[in-house]
N, C-alpha and C positions, 0 to 999 in steps of 0.2 A: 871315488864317487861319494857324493855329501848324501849324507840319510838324512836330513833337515831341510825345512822349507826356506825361503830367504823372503822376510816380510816387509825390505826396506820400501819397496812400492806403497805399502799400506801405509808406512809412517808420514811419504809427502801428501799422501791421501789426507790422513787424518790432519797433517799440520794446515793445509788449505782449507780445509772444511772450518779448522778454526780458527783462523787469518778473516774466513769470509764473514761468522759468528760474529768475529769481534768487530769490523765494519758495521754490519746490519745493526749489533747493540748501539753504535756511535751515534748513528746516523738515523737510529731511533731516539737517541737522546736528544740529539739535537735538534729532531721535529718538535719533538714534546717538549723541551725546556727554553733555549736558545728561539727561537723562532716565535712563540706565543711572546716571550721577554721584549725582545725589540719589536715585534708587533704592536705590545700594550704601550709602547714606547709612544711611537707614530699615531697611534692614539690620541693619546693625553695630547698632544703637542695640537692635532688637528683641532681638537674639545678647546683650546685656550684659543687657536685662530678663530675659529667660528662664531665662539662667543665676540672674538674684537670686530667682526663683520657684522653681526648683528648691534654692537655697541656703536658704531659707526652710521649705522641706518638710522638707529634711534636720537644720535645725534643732531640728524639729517631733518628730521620731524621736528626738530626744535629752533631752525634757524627763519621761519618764516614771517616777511617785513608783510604790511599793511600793502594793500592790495593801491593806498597812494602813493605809496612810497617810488619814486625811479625806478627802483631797482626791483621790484616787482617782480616775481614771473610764476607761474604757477606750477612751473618743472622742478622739484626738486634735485637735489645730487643720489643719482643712480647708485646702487650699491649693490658689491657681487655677494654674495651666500655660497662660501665652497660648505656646502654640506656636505658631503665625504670626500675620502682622499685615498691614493694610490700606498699601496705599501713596496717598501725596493727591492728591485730584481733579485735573486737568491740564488745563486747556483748551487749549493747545499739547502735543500729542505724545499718546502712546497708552503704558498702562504695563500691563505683563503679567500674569498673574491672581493674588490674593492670594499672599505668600508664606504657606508652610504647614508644620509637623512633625510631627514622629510620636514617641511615648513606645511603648517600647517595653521586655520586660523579657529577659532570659534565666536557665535556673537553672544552680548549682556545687555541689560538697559543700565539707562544713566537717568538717576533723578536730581533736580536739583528742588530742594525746600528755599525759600528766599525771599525776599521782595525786592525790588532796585530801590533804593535810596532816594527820599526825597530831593537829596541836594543835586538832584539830574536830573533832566526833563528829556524823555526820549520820543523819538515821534509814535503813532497811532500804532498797536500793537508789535513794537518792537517789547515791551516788558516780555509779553505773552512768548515768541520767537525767543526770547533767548533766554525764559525758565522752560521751555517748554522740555517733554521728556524726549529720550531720544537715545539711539541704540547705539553702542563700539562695539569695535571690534579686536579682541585678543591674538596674537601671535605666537606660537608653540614651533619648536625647533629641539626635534628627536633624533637624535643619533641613533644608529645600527653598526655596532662594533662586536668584534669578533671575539676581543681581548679585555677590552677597558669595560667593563660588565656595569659597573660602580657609575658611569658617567652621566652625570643630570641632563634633567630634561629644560632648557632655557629658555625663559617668556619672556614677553614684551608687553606689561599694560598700565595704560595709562604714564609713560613716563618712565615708568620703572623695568629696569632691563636686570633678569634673578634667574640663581640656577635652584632648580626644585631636585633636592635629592631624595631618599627614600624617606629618611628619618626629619630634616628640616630642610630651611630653604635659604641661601644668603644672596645677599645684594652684588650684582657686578655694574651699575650704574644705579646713583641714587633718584630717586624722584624728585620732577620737577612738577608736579602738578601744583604743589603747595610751596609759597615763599612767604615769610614774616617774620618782621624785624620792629625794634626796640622803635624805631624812627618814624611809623606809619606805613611802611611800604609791605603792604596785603594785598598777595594777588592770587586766583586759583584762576590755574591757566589749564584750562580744560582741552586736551586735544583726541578728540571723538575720529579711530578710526575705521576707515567705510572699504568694503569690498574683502571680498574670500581668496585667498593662497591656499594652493595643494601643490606642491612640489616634492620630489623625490629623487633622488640619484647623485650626480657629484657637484655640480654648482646651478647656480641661478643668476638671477641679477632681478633687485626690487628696483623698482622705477615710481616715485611716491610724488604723486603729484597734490595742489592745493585745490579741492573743491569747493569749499565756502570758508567763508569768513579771512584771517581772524576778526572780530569784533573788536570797537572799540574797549580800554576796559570800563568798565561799569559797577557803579557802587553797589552794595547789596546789604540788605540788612535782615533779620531775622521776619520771619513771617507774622501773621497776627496771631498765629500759637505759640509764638519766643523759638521758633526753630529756625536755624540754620544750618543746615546738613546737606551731603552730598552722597550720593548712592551708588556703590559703582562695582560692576562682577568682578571678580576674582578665582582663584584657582587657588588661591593659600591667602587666606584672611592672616598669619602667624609670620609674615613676613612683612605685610604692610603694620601690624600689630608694634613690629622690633624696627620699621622704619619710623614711620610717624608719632607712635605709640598708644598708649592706650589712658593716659593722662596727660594734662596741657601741659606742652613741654616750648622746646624752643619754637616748633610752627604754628603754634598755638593753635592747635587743634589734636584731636584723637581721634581712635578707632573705640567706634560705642558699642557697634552692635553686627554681629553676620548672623544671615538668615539662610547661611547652606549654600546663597549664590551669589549676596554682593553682601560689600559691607557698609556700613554708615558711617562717614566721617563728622562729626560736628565741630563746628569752629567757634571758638571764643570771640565775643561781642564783644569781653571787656577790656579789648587792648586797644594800643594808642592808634586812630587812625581807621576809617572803614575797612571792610574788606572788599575787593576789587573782583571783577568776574572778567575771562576773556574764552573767550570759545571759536574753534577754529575747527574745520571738518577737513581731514585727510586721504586720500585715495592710498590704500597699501600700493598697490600695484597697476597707478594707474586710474582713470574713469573719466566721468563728465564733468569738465571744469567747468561749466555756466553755470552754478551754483551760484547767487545772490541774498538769500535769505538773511544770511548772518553778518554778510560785509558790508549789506542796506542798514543796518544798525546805527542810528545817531544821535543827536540831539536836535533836537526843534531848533533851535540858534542857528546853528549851524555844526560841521561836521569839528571831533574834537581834534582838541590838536596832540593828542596822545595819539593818532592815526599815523604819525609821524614816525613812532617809536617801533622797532623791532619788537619780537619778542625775543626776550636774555636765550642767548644761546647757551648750550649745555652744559654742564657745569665746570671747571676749571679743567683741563684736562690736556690739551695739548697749545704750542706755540708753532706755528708754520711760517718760515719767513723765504721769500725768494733771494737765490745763490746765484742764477745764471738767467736773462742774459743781465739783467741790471738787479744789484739788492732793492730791498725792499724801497717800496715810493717811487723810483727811478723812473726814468722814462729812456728807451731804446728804442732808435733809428733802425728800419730795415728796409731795404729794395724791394719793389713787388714781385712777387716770386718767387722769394728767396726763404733760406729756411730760418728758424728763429729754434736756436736751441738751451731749453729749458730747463733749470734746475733749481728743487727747492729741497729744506730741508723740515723737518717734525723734530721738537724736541718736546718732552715732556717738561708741564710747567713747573713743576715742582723740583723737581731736582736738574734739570736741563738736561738730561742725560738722552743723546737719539732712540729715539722710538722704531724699532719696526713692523713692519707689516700694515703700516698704519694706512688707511686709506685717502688716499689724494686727489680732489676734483678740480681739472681746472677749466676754465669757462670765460667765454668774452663774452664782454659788453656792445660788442659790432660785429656781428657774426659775418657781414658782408667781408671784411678786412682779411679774414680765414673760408673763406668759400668761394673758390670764381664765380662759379656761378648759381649761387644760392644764397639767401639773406638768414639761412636757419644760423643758431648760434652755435660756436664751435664748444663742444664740452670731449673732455677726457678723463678718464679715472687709471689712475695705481695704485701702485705699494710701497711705501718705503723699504729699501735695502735696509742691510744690517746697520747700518752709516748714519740712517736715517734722513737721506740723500733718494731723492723721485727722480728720475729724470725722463726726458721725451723730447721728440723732434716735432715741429708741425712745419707746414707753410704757409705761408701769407698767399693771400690771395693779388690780383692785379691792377687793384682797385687803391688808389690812394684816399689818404684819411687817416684817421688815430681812433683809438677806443683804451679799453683798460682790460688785462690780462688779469685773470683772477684765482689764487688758489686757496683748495681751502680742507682744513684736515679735521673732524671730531669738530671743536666751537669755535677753532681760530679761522679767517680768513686775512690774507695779504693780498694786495694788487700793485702790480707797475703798469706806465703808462705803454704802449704802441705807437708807433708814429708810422707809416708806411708812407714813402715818396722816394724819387729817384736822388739815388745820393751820387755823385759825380766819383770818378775812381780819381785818384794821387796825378800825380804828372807822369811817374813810371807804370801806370795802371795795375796798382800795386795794392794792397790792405791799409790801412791807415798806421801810423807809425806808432809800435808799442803793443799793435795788438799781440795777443799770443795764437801762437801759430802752433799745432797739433797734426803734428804723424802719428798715423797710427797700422800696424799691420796686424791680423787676428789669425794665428793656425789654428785649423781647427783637429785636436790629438784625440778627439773623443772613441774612448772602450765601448763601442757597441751593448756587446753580448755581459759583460759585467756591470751593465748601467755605470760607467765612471765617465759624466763627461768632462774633458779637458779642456781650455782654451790659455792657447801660447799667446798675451800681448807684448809686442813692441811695440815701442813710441820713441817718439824724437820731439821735442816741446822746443820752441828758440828763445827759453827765459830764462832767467832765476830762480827756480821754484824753493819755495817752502815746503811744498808737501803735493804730489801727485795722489790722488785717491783711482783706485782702477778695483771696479765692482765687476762680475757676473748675476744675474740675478733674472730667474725661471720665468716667466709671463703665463706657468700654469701652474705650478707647486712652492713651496718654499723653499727650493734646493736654491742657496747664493753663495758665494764668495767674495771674500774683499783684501784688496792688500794696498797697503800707503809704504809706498818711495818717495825718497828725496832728490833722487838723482833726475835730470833733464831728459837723459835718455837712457835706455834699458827694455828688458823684457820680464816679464812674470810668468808664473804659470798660473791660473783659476782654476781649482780642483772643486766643485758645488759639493762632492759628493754623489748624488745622483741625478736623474732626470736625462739620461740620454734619450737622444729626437725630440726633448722638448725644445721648446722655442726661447731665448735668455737674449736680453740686452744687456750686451759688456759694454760700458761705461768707464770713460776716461775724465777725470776731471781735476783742471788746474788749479794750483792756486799760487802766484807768482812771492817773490820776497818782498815787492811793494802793494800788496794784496791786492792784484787786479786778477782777474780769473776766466779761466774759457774753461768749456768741457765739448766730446763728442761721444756718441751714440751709436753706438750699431746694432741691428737686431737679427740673429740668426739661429738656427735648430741646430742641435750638438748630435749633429750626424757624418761629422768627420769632411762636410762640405764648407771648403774658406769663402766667405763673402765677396762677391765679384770685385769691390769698390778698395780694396787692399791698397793702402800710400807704398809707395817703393823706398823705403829707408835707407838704402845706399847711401854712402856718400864716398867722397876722390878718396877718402883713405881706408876703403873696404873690401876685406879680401871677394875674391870672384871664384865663383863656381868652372873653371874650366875646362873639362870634361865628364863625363859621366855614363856606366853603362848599367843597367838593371839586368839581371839573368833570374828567369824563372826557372826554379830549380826540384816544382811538387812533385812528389808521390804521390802522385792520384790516389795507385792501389792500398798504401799505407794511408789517406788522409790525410797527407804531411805536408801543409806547405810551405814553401823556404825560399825566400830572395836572397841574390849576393849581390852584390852593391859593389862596384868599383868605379874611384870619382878621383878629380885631381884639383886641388884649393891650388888660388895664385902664391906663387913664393913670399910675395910681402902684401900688405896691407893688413888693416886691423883684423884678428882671427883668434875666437877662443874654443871651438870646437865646430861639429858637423854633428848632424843631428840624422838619424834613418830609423825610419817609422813605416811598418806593414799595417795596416789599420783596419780590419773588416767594415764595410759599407753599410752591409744590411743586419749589421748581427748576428748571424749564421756562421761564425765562425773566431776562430783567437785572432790577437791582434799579438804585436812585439815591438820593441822601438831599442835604438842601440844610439849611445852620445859617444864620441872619439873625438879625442884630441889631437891626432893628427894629422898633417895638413893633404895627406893621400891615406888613399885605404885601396884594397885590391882584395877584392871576392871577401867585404864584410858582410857576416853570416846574419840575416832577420828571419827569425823562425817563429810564425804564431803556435808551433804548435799541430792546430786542427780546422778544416774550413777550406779540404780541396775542392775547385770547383765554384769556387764563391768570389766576388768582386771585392777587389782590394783598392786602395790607394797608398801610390809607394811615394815617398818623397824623402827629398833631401833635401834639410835645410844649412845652411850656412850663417852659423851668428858670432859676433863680433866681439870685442871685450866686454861693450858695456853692455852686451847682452841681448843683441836686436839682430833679428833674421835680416839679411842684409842681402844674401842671396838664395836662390831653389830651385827642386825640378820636383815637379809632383805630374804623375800621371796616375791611372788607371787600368788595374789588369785583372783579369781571371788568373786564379790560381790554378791554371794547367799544367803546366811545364813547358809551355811554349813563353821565350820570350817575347816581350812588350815590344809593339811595331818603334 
């Protein structure tokens, strides 16, 4: 008989105790380090989109033709504001509630010192109207982050689009209020804006319509005190100071003097050529267009012929040319009805290198052509893909006639022509010869509960290609994907990264070896659900799906659920594997997926895991050498342990 106790019990005791320790330190680590790290990540990234949203607005404020001009309209290009953003799902660690911003405006007075020039005769108090004083209004855009502590606060005045940080403030679009050059050409293009923004939470959309003017330009000379100044509020006189500066430089003008709320510009008399006045009144978000005051502005003669003239859109900054359906100038045939699919692309001017995220407005000139039954004008806005590649579907309306399709990104604008009327089909009631012709099939493989959404394309194209471009790309965040093949036909996988249930157009787009080009569009939520409208890819020499049985096999009690898959592929036709994928529906549960290259399988094992109880989609695809699902069975089951009817 032992006289001693036996402590091994105490030892598994003690080793669990510190197996658990050493978990809980991890997993404290990686609250605390890992998690604020790629939080401040998503951050910064949202602080640089946000700023290109509001660079884009600003833009948008600077394209406005004379109120004679055709092309006239008093709607500006709508612009979205994601002022905050979703940070990604985490199954390790816990992340803190959306970041979010706030638009916000405040008002200034604007004075102008001057006189008009004698060498211009305007009618009966136009002088008075267009020295007269008169109030704008500034736009502020505050971030609330969690992590990026550091990140400025972004304004919009007068022209000038700047991040204000604690210590100084730098330029993200330079000002356009002042131009002057060696040649004569002086102009202060004053653009005064009207109405209050309070916004708060994850996006918006400014809608900046034209209220008055702009005015003709108009000569201006120093007063009968020798001033010529202009007076305008600010928020950081030290940035206008390092823009324009504070001695006559190249705009021949400076910053003289801040009185705590605006500052005073003075412009040099002594250069070649007058200085010019144009003044135009803006609605941030909207208001009452029948404003007249400033666009009654003329000469006694008659009205000038600088009324003709735009004002210079923004400064150098992007080129936008139309890709699909005809390049740029072209003019495209379509049926009433029928759809017209569109593609352009953004390159930055400077380097030509694709732009993303860049904002894209497209809009006709015959709204009737795109509306059965409405005469409103058809407008759209995106984003460029990584590609720098926009794309959309619209439809023609039933109404024959022509107009001009218009796009337009940052200062560039492109347009091709429309032609809508019934076009006669071939003698085989067939496409027109040459065109390119696109398959396409989309699974959708998307990871629920790990935010990983997937999409499986295949395509079958009947050309030459040079190069296939096939995008994924969010319609609410910036999660995208892109992959270029050469091959005719095949499959890819689109991995975004994240944004599962968000909503993503996967985009196919051709471009042949005699450079003619088609692309297609489809728009679907990465919820494991394939889009109704799927091309059947088969063709004579493709293996077949010939039988197949699904066995649900869960552990309720355990939370274990587990399909066996047994299928049988035809003995010959093209065949490079079998694909079997468990997929959780709602999230609520793992998901698993298993690729064989054999042409039978018998009780193959797909196991999520965890998620008994929960809606699954089980399928079986069938894809071929060059890589395209050619056959399947997908259905839908609870993971009970009851086999699928």
């Amino acid at each position: 008989m032992s006289l001693f106790g036996d402590n091994r019990a105490q030892s598994v005791q003690v080793g669990a105790v510190l197996l658990f320790a050493i978990l809980i330190i991890f997993l404290s680590i990686w609250q605390v380090q890992v998690v604020p790290s790629e939080n401040n990540q998503v951050e910064f990234q949202h602080n640089i989109d946000v700023q290109g949203d509001l660079e884009n607005y600003r833009n948008s404020l600077l394209t406005v033709p004379p109120r004679s001009d055709a092309q006239f309209s008093s709607e500006l290009r709508p612009t979205r504001i994601r002022l905050g953003t979703q940070y990604p799902t985490r199954i390790i660690g816990v992340n803190p509630p959306p970041a979010t911003g706030s638009l916000s405006t405040d008002r200034g007075s604007v004075n102008i010192t001057a006189e008009v020039s004698d060498d211009i005769s305007l009618e009966a108090s136009a002088e008075e109207i267009l020295l007269a004083d008169r109030n704008t209004t500034l736009l502020t855009y505050q971030p609330s982050y969690s992590e990026y502590t550091e990140a400025p606060t972004t304004r919009l005045e007068h022209t000038l689009l700047y991040n204000q940080f604690d210590e100084r403030a730098l330029s993200v679009s330079n000002q356009r209020l002042i131009r002057s050059s060696d040649t004569g050409d002086n102009l202060i293009n004053l653009v005064l804006l009207e109405g209050d923004v309070s916004e708060q939470g994850m996006r918006t959309t400014l809608e900046p319509v034209v209220i008055d003017g702009p005015t003709i330009d108009v000569p201006i000379e120093p007063d009968s005190d020798g001033e010529l100044t202009l007076s305008l509020p600010t928020h950081s006189p030290a940035i206008w100071n390092e823009t324009i500066g504070t001695d006559f430089g190249d705009t021949n003008a400076r910053v003289a003097a801040y009185d705590g709320e605006n500052i005073t510009i003075e412009f040099d008399d002594e250069i070649s050529g007058d200085w010019k006045l144009r003044v135009s009144k803006i609605g941030l978000n909207g208001g009452d267009t029948g404003e007249d005051e400033l666009s009654s502005i003329r000469t006694i003669d008659e009205p000038s012929e600088e009324a003709n003239e735009s004002i210079p859109a923004a400064e150098s900054q992007y080129n936008i040319s139309w890709e699909e359906p005809v390049t740029s100038g072209g003019d495209h045939e379509v049926g009433p009805g029928e759809e017209i699919a569109g593609s352009v692309r953004v390159t930055d001017r400077e380097t030509g290198e694709p732009v993303e995220s860049a904002t894209v407005d497209i809009a006709t000139s015959n709204g009737t052509l795109f509306n059965e039954s409405s005469d409103e004008v058809f407008t759209e806005t995106g984003v460029t893909n990584s590609s720098g590649y926009y794309n959309f579907t619209i439809t023609v309306g039933e109404t024959e006639g022509n107009g001009s399709l218009y796009a337009a990104a940052g200062d560039d604008v492109d347009v091709i022509k429309i032609d809508v009327e019934d076009a006669e089909e071939d003698e085989n009631g067939g496409s027109e010869e040459g065109e390119i012709q696109i398959g396409m099939r989309i699974d959708d493989l998307s990871d629920i509960r790990t935010n990983s959404p997937r999409f499986y394309v295949s395509y079958d194209v009947n050309a030459e290609v040079d190069n296939i471009e096939i995008d994924a790309e969010s319609q609410e965040s910036s999660a995208s994907a892109n992959v270029i093949v050469t091959d005719s036909r095949g499959g890819v996988s689109l991995e975004p990264g994240f944004g599962s249930t968000q909503e993503f157009e996967i985009s196919l787009r051709v471009t042949a070896e005699d450079g003619s080009t088609n692309q297609q569009s489809v728009t679907i939520s990465a919820d494991t659900t394939n889009p109704a409208n799927n091309d059947d890819l088969s063709i004579s020499d493709s293996a077949t799906l010939d039988s197949s049985t699904i066995r649900d096999r869960t552990n309720t009690n355990q939370n274990n659920p587990r399909f066996d898959f047994t299928y049988s592929i035809s003995d010959t036709g093209s065949f490079d594997r079998v694909e079997l994928h468990a997929l959780n529906i709602n999230g609520n549960g793992g998901s698993d997926s298993v690729s064989i290259t054999n042409r039978n399988g018998n009780n193959e094992r797909v196991d999520p895991n965890d998620g008994a109880n929960t809606e699954y989609k089980l399928a079986i695809l069938v894809i071929d050498e060059s890589g395209a699902v050619v056959d399947d069975r997908i259905i839908q089951d609870t993971a009970d342990g009851n086999d699928p009817d």
